[in-house]
KEPAFI-881352 format. One record per residue: x, z negated, y negated of N, C-alpha, C, O in turn. Coordinates in steps of 0.1 Angstrom, whole numbers, plus 5000, padded with zeros to 4 digits. Layout:
REM KEPAFI-881352
XZYXZYXZYXZY
...
//
This chain:
REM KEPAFI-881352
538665416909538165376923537265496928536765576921
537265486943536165556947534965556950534965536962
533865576944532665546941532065606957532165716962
531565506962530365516976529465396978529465276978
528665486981527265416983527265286989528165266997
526465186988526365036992526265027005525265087009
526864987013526864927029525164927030524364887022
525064987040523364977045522765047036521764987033
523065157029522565287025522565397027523465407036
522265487025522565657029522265747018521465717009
522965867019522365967013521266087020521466147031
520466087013519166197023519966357016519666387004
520766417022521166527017519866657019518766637024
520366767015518866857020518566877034517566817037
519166927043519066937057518166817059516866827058
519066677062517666557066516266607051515466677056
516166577039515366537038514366647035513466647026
514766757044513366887050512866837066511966897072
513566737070513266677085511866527079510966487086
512266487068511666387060510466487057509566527065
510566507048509466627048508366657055507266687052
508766657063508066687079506966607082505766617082
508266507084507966337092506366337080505266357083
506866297069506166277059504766367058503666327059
505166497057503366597064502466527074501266507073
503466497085502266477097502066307096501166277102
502566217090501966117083500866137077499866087083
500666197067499666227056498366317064497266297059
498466397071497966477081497166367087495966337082
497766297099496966207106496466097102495466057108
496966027090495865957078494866047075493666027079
495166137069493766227066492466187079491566107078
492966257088492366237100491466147104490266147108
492466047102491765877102490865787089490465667089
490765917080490165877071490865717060490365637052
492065737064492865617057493765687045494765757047
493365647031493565687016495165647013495665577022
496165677003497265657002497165506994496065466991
498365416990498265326980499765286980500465266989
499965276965501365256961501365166960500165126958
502765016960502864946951504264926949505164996954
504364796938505864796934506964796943506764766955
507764826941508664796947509764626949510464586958
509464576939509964436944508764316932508764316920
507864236941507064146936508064006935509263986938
506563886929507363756926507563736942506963796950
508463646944509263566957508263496964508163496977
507263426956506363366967505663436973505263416984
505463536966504163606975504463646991503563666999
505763656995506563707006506763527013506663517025
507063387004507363337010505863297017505563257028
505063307006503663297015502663357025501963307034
502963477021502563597038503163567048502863517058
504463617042505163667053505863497067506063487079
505763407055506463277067507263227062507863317056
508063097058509063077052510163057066511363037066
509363067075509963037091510263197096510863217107
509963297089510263427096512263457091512763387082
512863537097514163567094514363647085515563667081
513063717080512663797064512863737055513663777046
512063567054512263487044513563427043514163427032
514163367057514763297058516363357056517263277051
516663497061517563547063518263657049519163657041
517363737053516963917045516763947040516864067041
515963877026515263877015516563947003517763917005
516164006995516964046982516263996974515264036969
517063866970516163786960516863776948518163786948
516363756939517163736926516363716911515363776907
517063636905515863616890516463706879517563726874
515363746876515063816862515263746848514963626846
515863806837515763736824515063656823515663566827
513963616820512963486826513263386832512763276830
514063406842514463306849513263316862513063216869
512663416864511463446874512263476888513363526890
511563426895512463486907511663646914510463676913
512363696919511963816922512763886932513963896932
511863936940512164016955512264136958511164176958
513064246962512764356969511664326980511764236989
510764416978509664426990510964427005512064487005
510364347015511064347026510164397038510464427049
508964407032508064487042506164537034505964507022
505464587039504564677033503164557027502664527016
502964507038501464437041501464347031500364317028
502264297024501964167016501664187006500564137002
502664296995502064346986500664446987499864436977
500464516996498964586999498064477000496964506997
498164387002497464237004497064176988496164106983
498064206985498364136969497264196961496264146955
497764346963496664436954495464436961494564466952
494964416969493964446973493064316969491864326967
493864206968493164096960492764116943491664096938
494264156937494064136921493264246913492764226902
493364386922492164516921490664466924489664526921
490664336930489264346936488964446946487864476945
489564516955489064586961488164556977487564626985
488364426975487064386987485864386982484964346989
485464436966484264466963483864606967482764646963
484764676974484364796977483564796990483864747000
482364896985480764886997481264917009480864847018
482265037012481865067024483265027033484365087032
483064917042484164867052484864947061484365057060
485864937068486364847067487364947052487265077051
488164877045488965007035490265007044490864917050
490465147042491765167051492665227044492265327037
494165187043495165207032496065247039496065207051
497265347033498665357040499165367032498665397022
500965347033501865347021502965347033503165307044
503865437021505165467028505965447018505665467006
507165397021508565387012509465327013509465257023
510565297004511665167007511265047009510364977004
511965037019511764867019513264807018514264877018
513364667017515064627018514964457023514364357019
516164487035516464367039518164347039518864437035
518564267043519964237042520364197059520764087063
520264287067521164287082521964377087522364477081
522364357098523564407101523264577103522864597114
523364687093523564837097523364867113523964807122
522464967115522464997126521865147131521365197121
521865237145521265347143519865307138519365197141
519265407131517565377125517065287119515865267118
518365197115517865067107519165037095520365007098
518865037083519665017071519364917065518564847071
519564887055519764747042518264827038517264787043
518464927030516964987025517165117036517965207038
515665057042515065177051513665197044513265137034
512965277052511865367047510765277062510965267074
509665257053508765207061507465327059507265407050
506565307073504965397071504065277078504165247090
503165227069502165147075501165187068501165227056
500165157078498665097076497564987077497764927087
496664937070496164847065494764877068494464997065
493764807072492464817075491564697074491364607082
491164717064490764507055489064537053488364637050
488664397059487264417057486164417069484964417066
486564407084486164427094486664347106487764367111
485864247112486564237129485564287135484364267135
486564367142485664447153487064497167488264517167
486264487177487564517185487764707188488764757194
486764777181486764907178487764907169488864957173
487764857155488764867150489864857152490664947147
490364757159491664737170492164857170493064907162
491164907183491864987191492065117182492865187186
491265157168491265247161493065287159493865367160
492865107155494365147153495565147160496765157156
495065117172496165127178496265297186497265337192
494865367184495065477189495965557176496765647179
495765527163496365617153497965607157498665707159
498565457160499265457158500465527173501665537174
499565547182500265627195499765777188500765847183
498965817187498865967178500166007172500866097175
500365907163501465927153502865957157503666047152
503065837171504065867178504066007189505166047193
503066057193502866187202503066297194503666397198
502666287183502666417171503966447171504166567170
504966347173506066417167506766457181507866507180
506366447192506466507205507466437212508266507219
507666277212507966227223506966197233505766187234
508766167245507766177256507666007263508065917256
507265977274507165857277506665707272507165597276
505365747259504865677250504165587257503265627264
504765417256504065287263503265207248503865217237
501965147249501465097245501364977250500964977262
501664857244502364737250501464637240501664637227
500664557248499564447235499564287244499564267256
499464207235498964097236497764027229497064087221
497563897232496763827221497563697216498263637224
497463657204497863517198496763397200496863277201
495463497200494063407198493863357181494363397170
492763267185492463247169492763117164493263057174
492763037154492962937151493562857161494762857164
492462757167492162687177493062727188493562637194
493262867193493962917202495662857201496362797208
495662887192497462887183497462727184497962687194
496962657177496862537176497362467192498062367194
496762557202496762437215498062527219498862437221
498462617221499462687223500162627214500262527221
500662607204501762547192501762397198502662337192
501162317208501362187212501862247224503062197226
501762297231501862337242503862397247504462397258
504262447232505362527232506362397227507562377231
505662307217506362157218507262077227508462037229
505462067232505962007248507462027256508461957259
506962207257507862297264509562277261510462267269
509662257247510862357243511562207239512762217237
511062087237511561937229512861877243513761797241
512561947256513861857264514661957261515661917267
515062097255515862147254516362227241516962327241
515762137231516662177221517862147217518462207208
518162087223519762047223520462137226521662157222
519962217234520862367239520362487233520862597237
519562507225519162577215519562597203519862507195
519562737199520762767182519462697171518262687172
520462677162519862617149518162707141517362677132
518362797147517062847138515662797148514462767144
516062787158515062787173514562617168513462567166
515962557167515362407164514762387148514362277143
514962477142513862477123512662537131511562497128
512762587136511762687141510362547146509162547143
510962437154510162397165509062317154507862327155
509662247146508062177141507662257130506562207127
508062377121506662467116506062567124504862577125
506962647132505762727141507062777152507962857152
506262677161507262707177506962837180507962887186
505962917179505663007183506863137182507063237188
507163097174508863197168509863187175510563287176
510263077180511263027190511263157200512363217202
509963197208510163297217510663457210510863557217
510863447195511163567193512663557189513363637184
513063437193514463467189515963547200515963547212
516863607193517063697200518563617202519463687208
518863497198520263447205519963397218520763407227
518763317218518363227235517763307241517563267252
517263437237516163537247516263497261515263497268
517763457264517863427279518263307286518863277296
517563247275518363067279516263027295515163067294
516562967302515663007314513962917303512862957304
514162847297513262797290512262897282511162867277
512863007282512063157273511263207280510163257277
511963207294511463227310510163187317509363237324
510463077313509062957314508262887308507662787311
508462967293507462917281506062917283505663007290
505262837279503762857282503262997272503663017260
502563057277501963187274500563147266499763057268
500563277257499363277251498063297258497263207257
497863417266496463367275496563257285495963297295
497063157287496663077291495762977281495062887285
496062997268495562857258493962957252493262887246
493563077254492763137245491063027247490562987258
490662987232488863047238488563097240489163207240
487363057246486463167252485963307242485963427247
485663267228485763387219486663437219486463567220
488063397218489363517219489263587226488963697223
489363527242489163577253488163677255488463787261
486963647250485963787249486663887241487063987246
486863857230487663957222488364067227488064187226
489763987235490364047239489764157251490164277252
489064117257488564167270488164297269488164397276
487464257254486664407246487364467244487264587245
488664407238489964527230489764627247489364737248
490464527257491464587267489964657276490264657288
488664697274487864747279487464817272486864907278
487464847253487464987249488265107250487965227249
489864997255490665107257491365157268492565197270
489965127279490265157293488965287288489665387289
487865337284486965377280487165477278486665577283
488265477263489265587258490165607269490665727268
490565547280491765667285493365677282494365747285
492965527273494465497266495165387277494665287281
496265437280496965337287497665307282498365367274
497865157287498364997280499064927285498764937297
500164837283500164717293500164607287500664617275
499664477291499964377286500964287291501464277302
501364217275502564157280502463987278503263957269
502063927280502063797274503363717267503263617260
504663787269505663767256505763847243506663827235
504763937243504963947231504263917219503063927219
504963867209505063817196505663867185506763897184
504663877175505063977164505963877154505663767153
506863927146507963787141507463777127508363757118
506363777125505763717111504763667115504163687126
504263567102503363417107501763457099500963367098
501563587095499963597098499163667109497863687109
499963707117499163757125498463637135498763517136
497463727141495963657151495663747159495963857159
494863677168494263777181495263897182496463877184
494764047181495764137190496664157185496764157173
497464177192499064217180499764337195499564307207
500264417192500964537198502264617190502564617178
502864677200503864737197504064937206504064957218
504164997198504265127201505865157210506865117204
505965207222507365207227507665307232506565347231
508365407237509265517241510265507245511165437240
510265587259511165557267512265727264513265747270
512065757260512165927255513765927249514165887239
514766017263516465967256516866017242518066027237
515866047236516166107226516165987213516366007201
515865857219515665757210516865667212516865567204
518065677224518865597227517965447231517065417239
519065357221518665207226517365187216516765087218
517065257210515765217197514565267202513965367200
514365147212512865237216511665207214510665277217
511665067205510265017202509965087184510665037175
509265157182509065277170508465147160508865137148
507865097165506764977156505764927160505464967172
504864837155503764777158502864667149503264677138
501964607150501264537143500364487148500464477161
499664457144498264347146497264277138497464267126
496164227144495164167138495464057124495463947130
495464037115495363897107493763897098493163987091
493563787101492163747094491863647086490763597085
493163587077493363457071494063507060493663447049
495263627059496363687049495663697034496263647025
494163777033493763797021493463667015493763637003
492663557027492063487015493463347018493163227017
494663387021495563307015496063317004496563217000
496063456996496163516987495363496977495463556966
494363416980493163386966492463496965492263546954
491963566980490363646978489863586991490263496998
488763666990487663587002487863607010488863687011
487163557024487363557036487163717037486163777033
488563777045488563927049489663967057490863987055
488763967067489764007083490464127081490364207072
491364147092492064287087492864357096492364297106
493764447101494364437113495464587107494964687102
496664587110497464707105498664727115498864667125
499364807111500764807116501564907111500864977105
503164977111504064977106504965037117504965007129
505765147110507065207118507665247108507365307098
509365167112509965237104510665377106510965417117
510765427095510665607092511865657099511965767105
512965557096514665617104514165637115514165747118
513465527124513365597139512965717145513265777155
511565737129510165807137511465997131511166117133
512265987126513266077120513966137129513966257131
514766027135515366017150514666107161515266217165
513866077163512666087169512366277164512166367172
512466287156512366437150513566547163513566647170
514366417159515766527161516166617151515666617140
517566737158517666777145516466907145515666957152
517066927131515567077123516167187134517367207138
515067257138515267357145513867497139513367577146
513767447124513067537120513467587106512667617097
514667597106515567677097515167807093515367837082
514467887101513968007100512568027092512168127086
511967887096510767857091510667807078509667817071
512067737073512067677063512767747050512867717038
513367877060513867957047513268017039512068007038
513768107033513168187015512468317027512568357039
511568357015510568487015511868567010511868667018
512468577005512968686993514368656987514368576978
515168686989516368706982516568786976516468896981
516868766961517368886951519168936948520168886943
519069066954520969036955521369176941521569296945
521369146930521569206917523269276918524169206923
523469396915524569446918524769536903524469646899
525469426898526069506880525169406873524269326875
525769426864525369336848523769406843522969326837
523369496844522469536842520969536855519869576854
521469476862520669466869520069286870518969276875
520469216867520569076867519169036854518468936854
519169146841517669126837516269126843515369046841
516369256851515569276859514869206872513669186874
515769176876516269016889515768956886514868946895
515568876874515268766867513968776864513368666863
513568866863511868886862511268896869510168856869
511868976880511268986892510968866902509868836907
512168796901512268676909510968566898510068506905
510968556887509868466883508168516886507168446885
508368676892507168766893506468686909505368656911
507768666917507668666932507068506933506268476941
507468416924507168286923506068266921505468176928
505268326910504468306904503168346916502268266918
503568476921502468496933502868416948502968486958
503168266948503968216960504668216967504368146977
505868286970507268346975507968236971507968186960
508568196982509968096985510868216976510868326981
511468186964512568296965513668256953513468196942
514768326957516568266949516568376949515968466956
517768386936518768536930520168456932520368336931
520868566934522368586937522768546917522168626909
523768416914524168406896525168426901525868386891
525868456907527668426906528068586906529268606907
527268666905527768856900528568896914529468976915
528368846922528968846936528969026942528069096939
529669046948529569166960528769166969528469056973
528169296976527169296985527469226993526569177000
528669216997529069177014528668977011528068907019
529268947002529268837004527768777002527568677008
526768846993525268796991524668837004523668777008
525168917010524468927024524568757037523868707045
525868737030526168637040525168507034524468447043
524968467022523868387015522668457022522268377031
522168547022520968577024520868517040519768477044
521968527051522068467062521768337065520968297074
522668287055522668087053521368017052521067907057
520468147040519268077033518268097044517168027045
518668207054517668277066516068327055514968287053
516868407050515568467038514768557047515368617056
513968577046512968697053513568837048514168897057
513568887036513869007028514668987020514468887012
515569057019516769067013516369196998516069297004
516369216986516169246976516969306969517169246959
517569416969518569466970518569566951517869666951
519069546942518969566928519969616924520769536921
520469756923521769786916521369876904520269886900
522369946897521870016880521170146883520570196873
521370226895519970276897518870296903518170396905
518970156907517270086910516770066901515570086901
517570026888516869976872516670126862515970136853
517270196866517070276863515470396869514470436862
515670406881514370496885512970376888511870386893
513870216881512070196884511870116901510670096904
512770076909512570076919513869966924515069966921
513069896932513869786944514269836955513569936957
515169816966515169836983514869686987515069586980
514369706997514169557002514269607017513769717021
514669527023515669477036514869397043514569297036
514269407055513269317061514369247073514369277085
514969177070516069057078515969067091516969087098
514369077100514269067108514269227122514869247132
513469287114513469437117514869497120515369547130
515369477106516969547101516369687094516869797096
515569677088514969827082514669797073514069697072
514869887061514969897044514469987038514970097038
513469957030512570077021512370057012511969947010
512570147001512870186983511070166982510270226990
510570076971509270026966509670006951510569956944
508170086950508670046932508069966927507169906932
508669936915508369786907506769726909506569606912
505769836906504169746907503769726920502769676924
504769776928504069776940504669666951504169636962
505669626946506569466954505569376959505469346971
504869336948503869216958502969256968502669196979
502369396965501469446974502369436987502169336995
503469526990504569576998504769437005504669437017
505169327000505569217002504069137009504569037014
503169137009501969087010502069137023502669077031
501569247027501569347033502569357048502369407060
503269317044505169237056504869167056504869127068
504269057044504268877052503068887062503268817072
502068957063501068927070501368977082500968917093
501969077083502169137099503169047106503469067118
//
């Protein structure tokens, strides 16, 4: 048979995954920035822990999970998204014993769900979130919601919308969750089966469903600021007046709703209108939850994060157009059997003092190592035949120039030092 990869996989060949690379620098770059630390975890935890974060009413639980039991007979999950296990650990480390608030975490890696293949979205895609536990503050908010348009500018799209709501708090949800009852009970009859599981654990999901989006009842659902306290309502006021302050423009949307069941108060989504994204234009988003840790069995610790997946922010790269940038210092092109000892030393010499640099193994002709030296876009080309090994001495070929000068052996790095800097 012929052996290929699982439906809703890929292979990251080299080309993309020096575009990953990238992506992944200026990730790590603007964490730095933000003062937010890295944190690993497993890759697939026990089953409740997801059915308990995440919602047993979300289409993660319900739908997309990679679930399956272990020798034990344990049930066990592919992570299907970031926050729950960061949530997990942050409980069983104890790390809400750490002094200084709020702690800010990011983690990038597979994630895996089971839906339909699509551009920028696979079975296992690659997620980047962040986590900020320990603080309500509407500074915080907005902290992160400025990281998270940063993140999207860095990579130089254009037409970046910042698009927020509120859920409110408790009390808020609560009168809104009677309210969406009301609304939606003369017409579930004309509504698909998930919308009507949906209505008595949390109606509030019904508006995220994407078969009725247009049935006129989605149209005329009762909205969340209409149900807020007066505390939400401050809250919010503060979010959307720090970040009139900053300069950051926003819009609010009162349909939007984030499709997992801990979020509270603010919740947003990062968007681009930029054709370089086609139909995928919402990059990611997240929001406030202040209940997640200590449903997890730690203490009371608010928190607020959000999440893009990486296929898009990739997309979003476009293709590499720094081929030049990403090629070798130094190509070694050995010409005779006696020259290929030499080569070989040299080339471990060039490494050792930081040089991107490959030797020609296949005993090839000049003409054809020149065309490698093309491919690799090497800066200098290194040119070795039996009497260069003989008097002591290399030619090296500066790629760009087109000009070539005989250097002898102690003097390569200097010589090479010397070129790179100009």
């Amino acid at each position: 048979m012929a052996y290929t990869a699982p439906r809703g996989t890929v292979d990251l060949l080299t080309e993309e995954t020096a575009k990953w690379q990238k992506l992944e620098q200026i990730l790590r770059t603007i964490s730095d920035l933000y003062n937010v630390k890295e944190i690993r975890t497993p890759i697939f935890e026990y089953t409740e822990l997801f059915n308990r974060s995440v919602g047993d009413t979300s289409d993660i639980v319900t739908k997309e999970m990679y679930t399956f039991e272990d020798k034990k007979g344990r049930s066990i999950t592919l992570r299907p998204e970031g926050t729950a296990g960061v949530a997990r650990a942050f409980v069983e480390n104890k790390m809400f014993s750490i002094a200084d608030k709020p702690v800010k975490l990011y983690y990038m890696g597979p994630m895996f769900r089971y839906e339909r293949p699509q551009k920028g979205r696979q079975r296992q895609f690659h997620q980047f979130g962040v986590e900020m536990l320990g603080v309500e503050n509407p500074a915080l908010d907005v902290e992160a919601m400025c990281m998270a348009v940063t993140i999207v500018k860095a990579l130089g799209l254009k037409n970046v919308r910042l698009v927020i709501n509120t859920l409110g708090d408790a009390k808020s949800r609560e009168m809104h969750k009677q309210a969406l009852k009301e609304h939606f009970k003369p017409y579930l009859s004309e509504l698909c089966y998930d919308c009507n599981q949906r209505f008595e654990k949390n109606p509030l999901r019904i508006l995220d469903c994407k078969v009725d989006k247009e049935h006129e009842a989605m149209k005329t659902a009762p909205k969340t600021l209409d149900y807020l306290t007066d505390e939400s309502k401050a809250y919010f006021e503060e979010v959307c007046a720090l970040l009139d302050d900053l300069e950051v423009e926003y819009e609010v949307d009162p349909n939007l709703v984030r499709g997992l069941d801990y979020y509270c108060h603010v919740v947003f989504e990062v968007i681009s209108d930029d054709p370089v994204l086609g139909a995928q234009a919402t990059l990611g988003g997240g929001g406030r939850y202040n209940s997640l840790i200590e449903e997890l069995g730690g203490p009371v610790t608010p928190g607020i994060g959000f999440a893009f997946g990486m296929e898009r922010l990739t997309i979003a790269l476009g293709a590499s157009d720094d081929k030049e940038e990403d090629g070798l210092d130094v190509y070694i092109m050995p010409l005779g059997e006696k020259a290929i000892s030499l080569s070989a030393q040299i080339l471990a010499m060039l490494r050792a003092n930081g040089f991107k640099a490959d030797m020609d193994y296949l005993k090839r002709g000049m003409k054809a190592q020149f065309k490698t030296v093309d491919r690799m876009h090497a800066k200098f080309a290194m040119i070795i035949g039996e009497d260069e090994v003989a008097k002591e001495v290399v030619n090296i070929k500066d790629t760009s120039a087109r000009s070539q000068e005989t250097v002898k052996l102690e003097e390569i790095i200097t010589y090479l030092e010397s070129k790179m800097e100009g």
